[in-house]
N, C-alpha and C positions, 0 to 999 in steps of 0.2 A: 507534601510537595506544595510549592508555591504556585504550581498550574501553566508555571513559566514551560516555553517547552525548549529543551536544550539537546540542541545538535552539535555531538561529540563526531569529531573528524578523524578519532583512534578506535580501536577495537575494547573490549572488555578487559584486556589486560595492559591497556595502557600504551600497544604499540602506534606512536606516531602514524598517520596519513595509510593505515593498512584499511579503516574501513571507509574513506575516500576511492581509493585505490581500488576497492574490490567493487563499490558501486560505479564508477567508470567502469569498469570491465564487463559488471551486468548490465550496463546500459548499450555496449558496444554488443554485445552478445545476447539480444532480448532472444526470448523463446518464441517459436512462432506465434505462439494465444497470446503473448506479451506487443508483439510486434502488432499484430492482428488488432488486439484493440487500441493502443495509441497511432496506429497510423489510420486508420478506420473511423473513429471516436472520439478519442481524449486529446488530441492533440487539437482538435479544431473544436472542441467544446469551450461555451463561453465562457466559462472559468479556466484561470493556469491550475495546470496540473503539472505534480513534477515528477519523474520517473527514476526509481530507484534514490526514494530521501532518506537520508541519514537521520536517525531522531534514537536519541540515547543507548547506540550500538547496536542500534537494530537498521536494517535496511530494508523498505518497505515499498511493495513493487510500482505502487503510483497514490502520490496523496495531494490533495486541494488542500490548500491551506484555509482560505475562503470557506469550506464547507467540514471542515477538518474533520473530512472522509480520508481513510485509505483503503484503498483497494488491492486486496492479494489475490495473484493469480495462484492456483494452487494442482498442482500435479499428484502423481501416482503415491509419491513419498511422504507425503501430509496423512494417507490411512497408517501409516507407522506409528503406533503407539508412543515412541518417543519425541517422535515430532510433533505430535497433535498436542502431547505435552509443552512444548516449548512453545508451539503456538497459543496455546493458554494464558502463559505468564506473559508473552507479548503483546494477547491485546490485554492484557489486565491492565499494564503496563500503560499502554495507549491510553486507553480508558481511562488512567489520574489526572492526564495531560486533557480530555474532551476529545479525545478522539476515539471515532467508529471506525470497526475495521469491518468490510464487505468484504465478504470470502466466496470466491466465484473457481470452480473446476476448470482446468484444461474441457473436459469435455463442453460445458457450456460452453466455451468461447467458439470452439470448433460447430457446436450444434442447433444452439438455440441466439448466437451473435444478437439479433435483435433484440431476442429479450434480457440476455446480458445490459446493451445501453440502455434500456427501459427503466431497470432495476438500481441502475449507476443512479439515473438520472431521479428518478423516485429515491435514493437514499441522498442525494443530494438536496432536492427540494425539503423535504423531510430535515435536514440537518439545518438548511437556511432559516427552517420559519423555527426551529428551536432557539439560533442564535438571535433572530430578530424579536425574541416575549422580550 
């Protein structure tokens, strides 16, 4: 890969404007630990962050381009075997393009919220003074 990073506006199989379509729907329908930390956090943090970005058919729950962090919130369904698989190949995925993927539980966001931003904020800092050697 040329490191370029391309944002596909179809799904894996080619269908027009469906994984558009599906990130508008997850952005109108955040979860409440989704909700919780962009109106709480990310939203008034100094860097843009964007919520629910498309990045080659994948949709990933909040990414800084500037710090090319993303951050998944991740629920009950991520212990499933098969999902943790596809979460794999997702950041590997990320990974060719330079990006980190911070993987934070539903229950943190509900628990320990503080140190949730703490952690954002330390993997950003961490990702800036990489891009700036």
């Amino acid at each position: 890969m040329d490191g370029k990073i391309r944002r596909k506006k179809y799904d894996r199989s080619g269908n027009k404007a469906t994984m558009l379509d599906k990130a508008r729907k997850l952005r109108s329908e955040m979860t409440p630990q989704e909700k919780k930390l962009w109106y709480n956090y990310l939203r008034y943090y100094p860097l843009h962050w964007y919520k629910q970005f498309i990045i080659e058919g994948y949709i990933l729950d909040f990414y800084c381009h500037s710090a090319k962090l993303a951050v998944e919130i991740d629920g009950m369904q991520h212990n499933n075997e098969d999902v943790a698989e596809y979460d794999i190949t997702r950041t590997e995925m990320l990974s060719s393009y330079g990006i980190d993927v911070l993987r934070i539980t539903n229950n943190e966001v509900d628990t320990l919220f503080e140190g949730v931003c703490e952690k954002i904020n330390i993997a950003v800092e961490k990702r800036l003074n990489i891009s700036r050697r």
